[in-house]
C-alpha positions as CSV (number, residue, x, y, z in Angstrom):
1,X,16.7,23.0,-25.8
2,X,16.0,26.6,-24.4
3,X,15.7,27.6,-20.8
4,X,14.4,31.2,-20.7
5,X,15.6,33.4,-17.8
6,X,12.5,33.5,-15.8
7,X,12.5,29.5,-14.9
8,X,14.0,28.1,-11.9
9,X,16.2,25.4,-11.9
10,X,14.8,22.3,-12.8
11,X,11.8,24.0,-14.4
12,X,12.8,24.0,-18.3
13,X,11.5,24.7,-21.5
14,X,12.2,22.3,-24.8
15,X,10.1,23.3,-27.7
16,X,7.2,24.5,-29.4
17,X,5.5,21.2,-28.3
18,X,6.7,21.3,-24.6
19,X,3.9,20.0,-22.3
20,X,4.4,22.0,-19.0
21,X,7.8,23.6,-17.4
22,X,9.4,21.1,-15.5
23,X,10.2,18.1,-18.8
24,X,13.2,19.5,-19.9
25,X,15.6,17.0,-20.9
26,X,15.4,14.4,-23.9
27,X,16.2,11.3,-22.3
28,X,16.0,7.5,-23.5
29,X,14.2,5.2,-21.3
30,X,16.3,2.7,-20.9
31,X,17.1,0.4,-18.0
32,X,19.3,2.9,-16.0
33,X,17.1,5.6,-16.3
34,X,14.1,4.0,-15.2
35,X,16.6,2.6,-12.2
36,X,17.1,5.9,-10.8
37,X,14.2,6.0,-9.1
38,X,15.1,2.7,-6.6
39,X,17.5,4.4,-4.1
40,X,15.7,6.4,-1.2
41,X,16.3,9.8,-2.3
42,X,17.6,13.1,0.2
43,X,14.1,14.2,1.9
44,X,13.0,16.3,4.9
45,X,11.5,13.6,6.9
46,X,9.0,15.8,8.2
47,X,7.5,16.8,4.9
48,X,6.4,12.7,4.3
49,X,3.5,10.7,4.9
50,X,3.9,6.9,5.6
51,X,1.3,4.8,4.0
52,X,0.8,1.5,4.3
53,X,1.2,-0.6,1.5
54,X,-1.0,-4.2,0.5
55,X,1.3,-6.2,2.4
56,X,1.4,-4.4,5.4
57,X,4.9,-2.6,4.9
58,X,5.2,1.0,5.7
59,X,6.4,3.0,2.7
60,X,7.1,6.7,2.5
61,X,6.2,7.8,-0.9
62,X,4.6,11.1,-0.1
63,X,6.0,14.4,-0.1
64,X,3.3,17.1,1.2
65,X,3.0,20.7,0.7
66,X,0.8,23.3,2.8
67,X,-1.2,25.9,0.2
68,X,-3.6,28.7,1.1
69,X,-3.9,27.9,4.9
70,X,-5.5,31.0,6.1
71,X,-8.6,33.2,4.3
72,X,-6.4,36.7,4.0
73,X,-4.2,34.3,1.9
74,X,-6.8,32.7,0.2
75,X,-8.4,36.3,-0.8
76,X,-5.0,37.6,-2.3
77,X,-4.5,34.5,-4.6
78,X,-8.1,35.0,-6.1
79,X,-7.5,38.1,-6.6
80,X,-4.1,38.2,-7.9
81,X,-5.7,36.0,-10.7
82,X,-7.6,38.7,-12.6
83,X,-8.8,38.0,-16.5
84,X,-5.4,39.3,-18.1
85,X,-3.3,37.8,-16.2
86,X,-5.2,33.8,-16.8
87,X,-5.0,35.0,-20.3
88,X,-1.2,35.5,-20.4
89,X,-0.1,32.5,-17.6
90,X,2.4,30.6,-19.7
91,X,3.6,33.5,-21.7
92,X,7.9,33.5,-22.0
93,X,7.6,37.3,-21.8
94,X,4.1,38.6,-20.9
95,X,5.6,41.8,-20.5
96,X,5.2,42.2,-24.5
97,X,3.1,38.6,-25.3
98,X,-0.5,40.6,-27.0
99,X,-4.0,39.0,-24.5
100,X,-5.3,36.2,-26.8
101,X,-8.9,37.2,-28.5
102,X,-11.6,35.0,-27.0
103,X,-12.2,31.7,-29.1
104,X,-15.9,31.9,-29.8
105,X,-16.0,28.1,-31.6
106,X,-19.9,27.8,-31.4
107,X,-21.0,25.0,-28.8
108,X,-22.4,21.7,-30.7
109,X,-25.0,19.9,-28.2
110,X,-24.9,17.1,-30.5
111,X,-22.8,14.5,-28.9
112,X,-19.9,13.1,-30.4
113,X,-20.2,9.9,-32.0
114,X,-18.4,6.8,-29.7
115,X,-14.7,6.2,-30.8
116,X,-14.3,8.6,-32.9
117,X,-11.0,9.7,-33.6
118,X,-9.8,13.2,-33.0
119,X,-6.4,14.9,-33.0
120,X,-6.9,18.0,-31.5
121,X,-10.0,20.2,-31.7
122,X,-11.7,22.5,-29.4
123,X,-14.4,20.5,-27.1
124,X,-18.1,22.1,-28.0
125,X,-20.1,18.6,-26.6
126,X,-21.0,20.1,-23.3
127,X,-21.5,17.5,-20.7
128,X,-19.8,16.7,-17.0
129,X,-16.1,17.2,-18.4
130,X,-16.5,21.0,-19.2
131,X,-17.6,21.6,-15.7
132,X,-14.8,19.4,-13.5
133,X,-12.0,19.6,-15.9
134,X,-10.2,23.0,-16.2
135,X,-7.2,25.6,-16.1
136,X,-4.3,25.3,-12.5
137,X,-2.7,28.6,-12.3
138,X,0.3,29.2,-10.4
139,X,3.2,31.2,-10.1
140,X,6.9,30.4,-10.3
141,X,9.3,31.3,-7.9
142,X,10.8,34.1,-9.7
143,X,7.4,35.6,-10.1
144,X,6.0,34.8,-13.8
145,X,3.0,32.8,-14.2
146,X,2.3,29.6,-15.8
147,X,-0.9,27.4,-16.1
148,X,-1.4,23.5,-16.2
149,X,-5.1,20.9,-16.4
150,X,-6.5,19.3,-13.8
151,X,-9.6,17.5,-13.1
152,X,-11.7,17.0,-10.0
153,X,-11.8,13.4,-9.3
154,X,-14.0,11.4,-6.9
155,X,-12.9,11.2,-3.5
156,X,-14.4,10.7,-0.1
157,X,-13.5,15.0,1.0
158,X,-15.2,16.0,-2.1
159,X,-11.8,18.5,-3.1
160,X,-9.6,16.4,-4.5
161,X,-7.9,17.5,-7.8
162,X,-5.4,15.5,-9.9
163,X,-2.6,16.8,-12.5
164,X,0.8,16.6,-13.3
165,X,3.6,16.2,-10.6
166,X,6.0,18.7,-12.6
167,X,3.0,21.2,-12.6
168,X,3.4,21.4,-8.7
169,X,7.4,21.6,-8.7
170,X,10.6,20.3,-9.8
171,X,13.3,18.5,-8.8
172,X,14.7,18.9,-5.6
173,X,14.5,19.4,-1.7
174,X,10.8,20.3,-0.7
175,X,11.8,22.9,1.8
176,X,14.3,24.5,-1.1
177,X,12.7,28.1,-2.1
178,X,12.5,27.2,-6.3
179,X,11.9,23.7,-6.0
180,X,7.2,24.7,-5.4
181,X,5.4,27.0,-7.5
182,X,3.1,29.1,-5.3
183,X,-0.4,30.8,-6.2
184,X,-2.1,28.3,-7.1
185,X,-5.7,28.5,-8.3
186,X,-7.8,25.9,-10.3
187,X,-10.4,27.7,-12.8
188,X,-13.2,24.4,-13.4
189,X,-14.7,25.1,-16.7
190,X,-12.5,27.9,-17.7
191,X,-13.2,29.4,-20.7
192,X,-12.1,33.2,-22.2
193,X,-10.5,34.5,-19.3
194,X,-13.9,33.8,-16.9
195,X,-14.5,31.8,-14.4
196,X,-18.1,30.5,-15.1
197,X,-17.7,27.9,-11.9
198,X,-15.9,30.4,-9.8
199,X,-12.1,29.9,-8.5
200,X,-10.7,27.8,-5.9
201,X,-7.2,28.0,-3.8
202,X,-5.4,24.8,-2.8
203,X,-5.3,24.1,0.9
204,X,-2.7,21.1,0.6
205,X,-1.0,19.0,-2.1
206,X,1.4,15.9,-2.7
207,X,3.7,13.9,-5.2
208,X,5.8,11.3,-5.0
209,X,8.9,11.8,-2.7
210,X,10.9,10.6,-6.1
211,X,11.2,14.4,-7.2
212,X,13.4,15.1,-3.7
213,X,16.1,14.0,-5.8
214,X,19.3,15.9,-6.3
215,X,18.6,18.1,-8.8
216,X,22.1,18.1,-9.7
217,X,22.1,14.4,-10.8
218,X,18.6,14.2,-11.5
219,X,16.0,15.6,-14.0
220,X,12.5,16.6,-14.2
221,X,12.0,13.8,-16.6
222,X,14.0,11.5,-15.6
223,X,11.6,10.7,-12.8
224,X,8.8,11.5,-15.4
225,X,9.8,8.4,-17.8
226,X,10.1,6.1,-14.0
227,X,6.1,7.0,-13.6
228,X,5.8,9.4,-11.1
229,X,4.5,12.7,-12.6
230,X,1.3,12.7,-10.6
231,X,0.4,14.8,-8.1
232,X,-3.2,14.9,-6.0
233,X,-4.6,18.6,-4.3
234,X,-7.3,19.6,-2.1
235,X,-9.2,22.1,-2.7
236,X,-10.7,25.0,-0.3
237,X,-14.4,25.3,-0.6
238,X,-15.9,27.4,-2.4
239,X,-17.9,30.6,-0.4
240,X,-20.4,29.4,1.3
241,X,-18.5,26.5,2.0
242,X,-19.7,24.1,-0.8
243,X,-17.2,21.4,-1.7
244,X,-15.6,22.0,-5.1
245,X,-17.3,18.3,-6.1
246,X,-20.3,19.8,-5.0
247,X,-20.4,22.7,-7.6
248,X,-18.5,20.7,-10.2
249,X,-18.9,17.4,-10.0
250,X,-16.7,14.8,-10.8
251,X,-14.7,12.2,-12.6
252,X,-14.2,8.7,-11.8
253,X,-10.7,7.3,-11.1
254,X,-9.3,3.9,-11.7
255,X,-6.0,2.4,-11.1
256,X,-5.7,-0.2,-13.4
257,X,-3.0,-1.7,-15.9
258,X,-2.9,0.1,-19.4
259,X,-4.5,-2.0,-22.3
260,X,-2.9,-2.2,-24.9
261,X,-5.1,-0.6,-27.8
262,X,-7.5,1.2,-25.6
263,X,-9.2,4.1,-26.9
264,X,-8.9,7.1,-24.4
265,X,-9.9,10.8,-24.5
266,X,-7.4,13.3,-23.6
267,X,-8.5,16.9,-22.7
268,X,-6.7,19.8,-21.5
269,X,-6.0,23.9,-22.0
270,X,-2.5,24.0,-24.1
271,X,-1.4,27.3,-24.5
272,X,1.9,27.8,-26.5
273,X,0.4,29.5,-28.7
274,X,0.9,32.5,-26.7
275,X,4.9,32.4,-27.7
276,X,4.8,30.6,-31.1
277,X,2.4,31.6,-33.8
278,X,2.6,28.3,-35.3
279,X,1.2,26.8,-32.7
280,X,-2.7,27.5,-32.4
281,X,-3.3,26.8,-29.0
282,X,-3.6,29.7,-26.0
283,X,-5.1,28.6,-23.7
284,X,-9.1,29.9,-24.5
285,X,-10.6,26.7,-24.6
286,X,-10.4,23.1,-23.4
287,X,-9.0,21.0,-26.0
288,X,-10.4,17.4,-27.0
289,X,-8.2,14.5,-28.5
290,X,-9.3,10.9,-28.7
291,X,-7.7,7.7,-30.2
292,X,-6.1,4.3,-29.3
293,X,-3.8,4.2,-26.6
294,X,0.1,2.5,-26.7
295,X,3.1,2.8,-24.8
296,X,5.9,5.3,-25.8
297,X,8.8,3.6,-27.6
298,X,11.5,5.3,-25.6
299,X,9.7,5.5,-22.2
300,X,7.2,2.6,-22.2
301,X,5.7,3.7,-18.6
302,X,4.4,6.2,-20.5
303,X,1.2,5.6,-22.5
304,X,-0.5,7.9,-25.1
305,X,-2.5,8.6,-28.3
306,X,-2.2,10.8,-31.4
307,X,-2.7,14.2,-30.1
308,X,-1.3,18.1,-31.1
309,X,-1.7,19.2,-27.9
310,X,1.2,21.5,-26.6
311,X,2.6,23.1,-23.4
312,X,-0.4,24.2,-20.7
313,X,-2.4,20.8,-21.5
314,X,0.3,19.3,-18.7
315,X,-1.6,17.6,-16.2
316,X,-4.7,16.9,-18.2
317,X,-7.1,13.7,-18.2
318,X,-6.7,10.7,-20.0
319,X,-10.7,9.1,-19.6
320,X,-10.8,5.6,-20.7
321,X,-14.8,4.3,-20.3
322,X,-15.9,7.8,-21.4
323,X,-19.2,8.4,-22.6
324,X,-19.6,11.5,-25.1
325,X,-23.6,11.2,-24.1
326,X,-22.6,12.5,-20.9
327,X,-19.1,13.6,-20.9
328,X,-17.8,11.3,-18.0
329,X,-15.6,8.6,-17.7
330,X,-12.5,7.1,-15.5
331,X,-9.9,9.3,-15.4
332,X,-6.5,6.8,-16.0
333,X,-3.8,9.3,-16.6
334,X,-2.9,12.8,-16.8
335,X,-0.5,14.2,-19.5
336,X,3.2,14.5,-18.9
337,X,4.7,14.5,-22.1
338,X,5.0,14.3,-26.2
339,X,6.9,12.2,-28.7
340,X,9.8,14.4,-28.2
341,X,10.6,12.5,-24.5
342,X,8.6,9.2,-25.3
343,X,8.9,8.9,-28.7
344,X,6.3,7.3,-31.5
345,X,5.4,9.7,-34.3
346,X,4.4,13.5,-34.0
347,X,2.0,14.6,-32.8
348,X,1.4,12.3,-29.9
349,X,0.6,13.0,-26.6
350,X,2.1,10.8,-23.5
351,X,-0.3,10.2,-20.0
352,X,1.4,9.0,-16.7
353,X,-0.9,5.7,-15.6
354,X,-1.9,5.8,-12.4
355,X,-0.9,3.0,-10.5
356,X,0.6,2.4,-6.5
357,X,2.6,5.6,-6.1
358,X,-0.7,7.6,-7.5
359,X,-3.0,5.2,-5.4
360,X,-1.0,6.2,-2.3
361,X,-1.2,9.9,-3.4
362,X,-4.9,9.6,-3.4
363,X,-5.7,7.6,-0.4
364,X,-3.6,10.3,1.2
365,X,-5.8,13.2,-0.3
366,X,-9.2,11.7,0.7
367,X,-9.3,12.5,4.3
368,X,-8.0,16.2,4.4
């Protein structure tokens, strides 16, 4: 495992294949692992929001987080996130990491043919996915930059964005100075270093209160094999005020059980490339994978499909229902983690299902 200089604590690297900053650890999923996550952990009682559960029972699963609040804040993130600097977000050392060439794989209007199997290849369909799926940016506390996916879902404030909890933070006290990134911007549609749908700042945000946990005792992926590496965002509007729904539209979202043997599309923006040349990925384009769905061996929350996607993709949708015709479907995961946490055979790519905590997540993000 290798933890470069420039991450904080709780934010660490594994390998070529590592799927966002904050799954560091290898760990087995076994009984006391998943356990962890049934205490009450340490949290500032201020920072959570009670919802109410089916049966009526309060429960304080929410930990909240305040974004760009004001407009001279919301001008200095977009334009802290110039062309260069997208292009580099996830580089160990950008300092001396070369700007990635753009990836100028021609567009195929064709659709793709239902169920077809795919292991990693750049998405040239078109359709509703390249406009509401696309690159989070943010920064980490000690000031390098790092990129996740995220997808605009369906909500009832037109703004909400899902991704990965360990996109957002790691482990620890929300009101510690590492444990949030900061600067954070999602690009819809990103492609090349532009911003074809323009750029939005993130107003608010939330995950589970699981990742208050000590992060002395506790890792980043121990609460990710437990389920909880899903985090909700809303979005600023765009100028002129237009919802970000509104510009991009959207994907559905369903909280379901996992089926075993369910074919699902995975898409996201991996980017390793940028510090391993034998990895392919930097981060151009938006990345397509598609196959049958099954639960990892050594973390069976976890579900996920054959898939070479590496770190940046972090966050990204997992569509089951989705129609290549259109490029839509029911977004019922986002990407957390590979075979190297979860286990199966390489290359596989690992979704957290959304289920209460994520349902609790999202019924908070609606209103704001």
């Amino acid at each position: 495992m290798r933890t470069p200089s420039h991450r904080p604590r709780g934010h660490q690297i594994r390998t070529r294949r590592t799927l966002g900053h904050a799954i560091g650890a290898t760990v087995a999923a076994s009984a006391a692992v998943l356990a962890l996550v049934a205490p009450a952990v340490a949290a500032d009682a201020a920072q959570r929001n009670q919802t109410t559960g089916a049966s009526g029972a309060v429960e304080t699963d929410t930990t909240t987080h305040a974004g760009a609040t004001t407009a001279q804040e919301r001008n200095r993130i977009n334009a802290y996130w110039t062309p260069e600097r997208m292009k580099l977000a996830g580089a160990l050392v950008p300092e001396i990491t070369p700007v990635p060439e753009d990836d100028n794989t021609p567009d195929d209007p064709r659709p793709l043919p239902a169920n077809t199997p795919d292991s990693g290849a750049v998405w040239t369909h078109n359709g509703a996915v390249e406009k509401n799926v696309g690159r989070l940016f943010f920064t980490f506390s000690d000031g390098y930059d790092g990129s996740c996916t995220a997808t605009v879902v369906t909500s009832a404030n037109r703004s909400t964005v899902v991704t990965a909890a360990h996109c957002l933070r790691g482990v620890g006290s929300p009101s510690a100075d590492d444990t949030w990134n900061h600067n954070f911007y999602f690009v819809p549609g990103y492609r090349n270093g532009t911003k074809p749908l323009g750029g939005f700042t993130l107003r608010t945000m939330a995950t589970s209160s699981h990742w208050n946990a000590d992060p002395d005792t506790t890792e980043s992926s121990d609460i990710a094999v437990a389920g909880y590496d899903t985090a909700f965002l809303v979005a600023n509007p765009a100028t002129g005020g237009r919802p970000l729904a509104d510009v991009t539209g959207s994907q559905r979202i369903g909280f379901s059980q996992p089926v075993e043997g369910e074919f699902v599309h995975a898409f996201g923006y991996p980017n390793y490339g940028l510090n391993d040349p034998g990895d392919k990925y930097v981060g151009s384009r938006m990345i397509h994978c598609a196959a049958t769905t099954h639960p990892g061996p050594k973390a069976p929350l976890l579900w996920g499909e054959t898939c070479d996607m590496s770190a940046g993709s972090s966050g990204g949708p997992h569509l089951a229902h989705f129609d290549t015709r259109t490029g839509t479907g029911t977004v019922v995961g986002v990407t957390t983690t590979d075979e190297e946490l979860a286990g199966g055979q390489a290359p596989m790519l690992y979704a957290t299902r959304f289920g209460d905590s994520a349902h609790h997540l999202y019924d908070w993000a609606q209103p704001r």
